[in-house]
N, C-alpha and C positions, 0 to 999 in steps of 0.2 A: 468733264465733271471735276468739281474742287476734293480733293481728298487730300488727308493727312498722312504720313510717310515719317520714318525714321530716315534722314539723309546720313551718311557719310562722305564731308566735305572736304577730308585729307585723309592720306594714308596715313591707319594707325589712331585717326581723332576719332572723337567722340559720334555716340548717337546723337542725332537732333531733330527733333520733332518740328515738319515745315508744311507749310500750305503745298501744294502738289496736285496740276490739274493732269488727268488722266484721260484717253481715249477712250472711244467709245469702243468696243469690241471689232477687231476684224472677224472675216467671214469666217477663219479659224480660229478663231480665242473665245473665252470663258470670260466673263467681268464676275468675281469673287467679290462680294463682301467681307471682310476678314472678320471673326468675329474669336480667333486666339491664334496665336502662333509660339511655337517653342522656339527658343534658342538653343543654338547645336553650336557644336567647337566649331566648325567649318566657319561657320560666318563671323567669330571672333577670328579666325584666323586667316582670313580673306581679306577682312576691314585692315590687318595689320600690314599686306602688301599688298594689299589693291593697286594699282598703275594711277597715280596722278591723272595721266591724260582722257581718264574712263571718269570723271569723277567730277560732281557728288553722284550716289552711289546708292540703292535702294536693295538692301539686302533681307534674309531671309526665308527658308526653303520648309518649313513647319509649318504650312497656311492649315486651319480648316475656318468655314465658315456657312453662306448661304448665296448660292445663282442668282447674280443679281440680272443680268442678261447672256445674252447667246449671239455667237455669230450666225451670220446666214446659213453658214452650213454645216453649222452645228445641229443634231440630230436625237444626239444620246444623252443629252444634258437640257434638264428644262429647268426655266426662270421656278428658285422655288427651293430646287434641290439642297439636302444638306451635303456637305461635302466637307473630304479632308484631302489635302495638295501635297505631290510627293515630288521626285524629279520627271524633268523632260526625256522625250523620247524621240526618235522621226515616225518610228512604225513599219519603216518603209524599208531598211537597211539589210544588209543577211542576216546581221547579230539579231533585230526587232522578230524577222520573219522567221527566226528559229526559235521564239520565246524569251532570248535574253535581252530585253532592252538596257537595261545596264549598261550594257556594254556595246549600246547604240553607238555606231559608228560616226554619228555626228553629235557625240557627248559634252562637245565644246560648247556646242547650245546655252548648255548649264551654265557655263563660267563667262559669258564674252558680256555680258552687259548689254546685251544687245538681239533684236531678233532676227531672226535668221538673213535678214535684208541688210542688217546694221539701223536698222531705225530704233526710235524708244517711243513709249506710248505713252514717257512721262517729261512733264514741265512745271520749273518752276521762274517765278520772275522772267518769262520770256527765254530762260534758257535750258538747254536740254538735260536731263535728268535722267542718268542712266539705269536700267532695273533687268527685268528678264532675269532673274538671277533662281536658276533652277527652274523656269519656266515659269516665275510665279511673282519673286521678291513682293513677301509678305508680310515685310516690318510696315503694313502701310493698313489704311482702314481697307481700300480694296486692292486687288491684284488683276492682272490681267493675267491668264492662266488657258491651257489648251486640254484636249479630249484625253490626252496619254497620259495628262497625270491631275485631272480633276476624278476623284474618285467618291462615288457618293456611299455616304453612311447612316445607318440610323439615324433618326431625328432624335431619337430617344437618347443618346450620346452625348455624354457634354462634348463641346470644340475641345473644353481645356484636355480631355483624355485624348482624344481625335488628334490633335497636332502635332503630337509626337509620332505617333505611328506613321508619317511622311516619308522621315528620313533615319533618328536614332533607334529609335522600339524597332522600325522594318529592318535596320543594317544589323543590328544583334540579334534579333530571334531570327534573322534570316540565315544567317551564317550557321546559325547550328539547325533549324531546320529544312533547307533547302540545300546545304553546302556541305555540313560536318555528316550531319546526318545519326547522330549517335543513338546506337542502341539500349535499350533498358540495363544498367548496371555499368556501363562504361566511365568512365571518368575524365572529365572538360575543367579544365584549368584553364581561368580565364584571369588574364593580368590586364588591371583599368578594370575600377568599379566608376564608371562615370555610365553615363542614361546607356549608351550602346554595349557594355560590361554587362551591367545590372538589368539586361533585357534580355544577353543569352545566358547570363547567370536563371533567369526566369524562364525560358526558353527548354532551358536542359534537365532542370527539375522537374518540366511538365511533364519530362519523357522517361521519368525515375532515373536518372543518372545519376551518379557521384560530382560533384560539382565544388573547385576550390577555387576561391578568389583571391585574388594579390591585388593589393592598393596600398600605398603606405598613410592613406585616409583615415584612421580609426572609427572616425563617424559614418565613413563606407563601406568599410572593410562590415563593421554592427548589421549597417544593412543588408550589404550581400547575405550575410550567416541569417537573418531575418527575412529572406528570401528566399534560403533555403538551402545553401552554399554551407559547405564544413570545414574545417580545419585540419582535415587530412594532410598527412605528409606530400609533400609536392615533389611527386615520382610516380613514374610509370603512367601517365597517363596518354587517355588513348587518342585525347583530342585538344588543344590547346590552342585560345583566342588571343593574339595579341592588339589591344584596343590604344596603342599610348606610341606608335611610332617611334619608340625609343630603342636605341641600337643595341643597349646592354641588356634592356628586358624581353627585345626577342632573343638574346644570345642565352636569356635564362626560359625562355617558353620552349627553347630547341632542345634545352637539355634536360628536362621535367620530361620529356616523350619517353614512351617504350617504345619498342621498334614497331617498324612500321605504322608508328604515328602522326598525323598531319595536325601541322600548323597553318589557323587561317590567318591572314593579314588584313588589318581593314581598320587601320591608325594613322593618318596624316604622319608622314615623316620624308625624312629623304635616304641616306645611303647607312645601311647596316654588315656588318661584317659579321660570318658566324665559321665555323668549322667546317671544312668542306669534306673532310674524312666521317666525323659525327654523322652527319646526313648522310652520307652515303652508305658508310656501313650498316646504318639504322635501319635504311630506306626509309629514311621520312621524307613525307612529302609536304612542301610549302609552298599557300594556295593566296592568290589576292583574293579579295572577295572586294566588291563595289557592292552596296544597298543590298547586300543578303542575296544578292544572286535573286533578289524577289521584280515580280511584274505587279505593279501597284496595283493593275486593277482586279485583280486576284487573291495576291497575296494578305491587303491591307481589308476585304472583310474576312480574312483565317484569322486574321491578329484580333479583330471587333467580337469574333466568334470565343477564341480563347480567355478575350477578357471579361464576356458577359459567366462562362464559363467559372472564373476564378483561377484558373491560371497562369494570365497575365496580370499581377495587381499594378500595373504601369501608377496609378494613384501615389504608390506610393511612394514614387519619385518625384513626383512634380512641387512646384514650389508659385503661387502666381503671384503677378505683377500685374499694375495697372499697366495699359501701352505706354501713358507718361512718362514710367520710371522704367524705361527699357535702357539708358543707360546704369542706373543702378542694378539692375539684371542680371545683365551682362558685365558687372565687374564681381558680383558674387557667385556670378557660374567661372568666370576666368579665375579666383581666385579661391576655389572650392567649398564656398560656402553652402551653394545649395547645386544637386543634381542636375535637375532637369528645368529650370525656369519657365513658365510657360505664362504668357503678354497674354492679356484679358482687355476688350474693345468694349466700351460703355455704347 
């Protein structure tokens, strides 16, 4: 089938919108309609060192939309369904069969471009079109997508609310409600008001906590405190999210802790140096977290639940775009103009 795809045809270039004929579903995949996707740091920061030799390149891991077909042995999912796409899983793994897909032992799934065989189920001009990205790459009108992380949702839902809750909304309220776990009155210092901040920033308020945000954003910092976030002195706290992979601001979220306080990590970055006396004397503990420690097909309607509820106003992050302008999107989410951007399919 002909469908339309945002390509990445160099590492580091630009979105560009291309004709892209697509498979028809294997006996294990989902053919998704896309009908929103959000953009997350991940796939700006993907696109900027993607491998040449993987490339062009169909990225995006924020799908929701509507079932457009089923593979043969697909069971749980029918042509119809509304649904929102999260990451891949196997299922099958110790990490899957003990509850944490996450931390699926075949998690490279997500990143290789490729399905588990090394095929793509995308073409254009006769040549191959790399995608799979998150089990999904949903910068596209449709996606091919599987059982472990098609996750259906009200109908009643817009997509544009629904696409976030995928990957940023489910990694930050997951981390404080499956991971931090904070009790009523505690206090979660969270550094990085960007959509996965400002979603356990919303996360920890639901559970009455004390909640301090750091951004040097002004127009986010507004928001966080408009979400419920205070200006409380940054000390003593009993639970602190580092969202920004930066060496110096976990070297300041380790020392904002009271003792026996954990730090979760869950910020694209590489190598951090912090005090190893500090922690130890402290006994703090510092924790990675991957997608909130959440199983999407569980976790992502608690999030549907909490937002019909009113204490997820995820709304108020979002910002839309037509698909057309997913390169201008994507340079006002890189360059902090807007939160959460989230791609709208006419």
């Amino acid at each position: 089938m002909r469908i339309q795809a945002a390509l990445i045809e160099t590492t580091g270039g630009p979105f560009t919108i291309r004709d892209v004929d697509i498979e028809e579903p294997r006996p294990d995949e989902i053919l998704v309609e896309i009908t929103a996707a959000g953009i997350c740091h991940t796939d700006l920061a993907m696109r900027d060192r993607w491998p040449e030799r993987t490339l062009p390149m169909v990225f995006g891991h924020e799908g929701a939309g509507v079932v457009a077909a089923v593979g043969a042995s697909i069971t749980s999912r029918n042509v119809g369904d509304t649904v929102a796409l999260s990451y891949r899983s196997c299922g099958k793994c110790e990490q899957c069969r003990r509850g944490q897909p996450a931390y699926c032992l075949l998690s490279e799934l997500n990143m290789r471009g490729a399905r588990a065989d090394g095929s793509s189920g995308l073409r254009a001009g006769g040549r191959r079109v790399h995608g799979n990205f998150f089990g999904q790459s949903s910068f596209a009108s449709h996606a091919l997508a599987y059982e472990s992380n098609v996750v259906p949702i009200p109908s009643a839902l817009s997509p544009v609310l629904a696409a976030p809750l995928g990957c940023s909304v489910q990694t930050g309220a997951g981390t404080v409600l499956n991971v931090l776990r904070p009790t009523p009155g505690d206090t979660v210092a969270v550094f990085g008001a960007g959509s996965v901040g400002l979603s356990a920033v919303m996360a920890a308020v639901s559970l009455g906590c004390t909640v301090i945000a750091v951004d040097p954003n002004p127009a986010r910092l507004a928001l966080a405190h408009e979400l419920g976030a205070t200006d409380t002195g940054l000390t003593n706290a009993h639970h602190a999210i580092d969202t920004t992979g930066r060496p110096e601001v976990i070297a300041r979220a380790i020392g904002a802790l009271r003792r026996r306080g954990t730090l979760a990590l869950v910020g694209l970055g590489g190598k951090a140096e912090f005090d190893i006396m500090t922690v130890m004397y402290n006994g703090i503990r510092i924790r990675g977290v991957v997608e909130g420690d959440a199983s999407p097909a569980t976790f992502l309607p608690q999030l549907v639940d909490l937002h019909r509820l009113g204490r997820l106003p995820i709304e108020k992050l979002i910002t839309e775009y037509p698909f057309a302008d997913i390169e201008q999107a994507a340079r006002d989410a890189a360059g902090g103009k807007v939160v959460k951007p989230v791609l709208t399919f006419g």
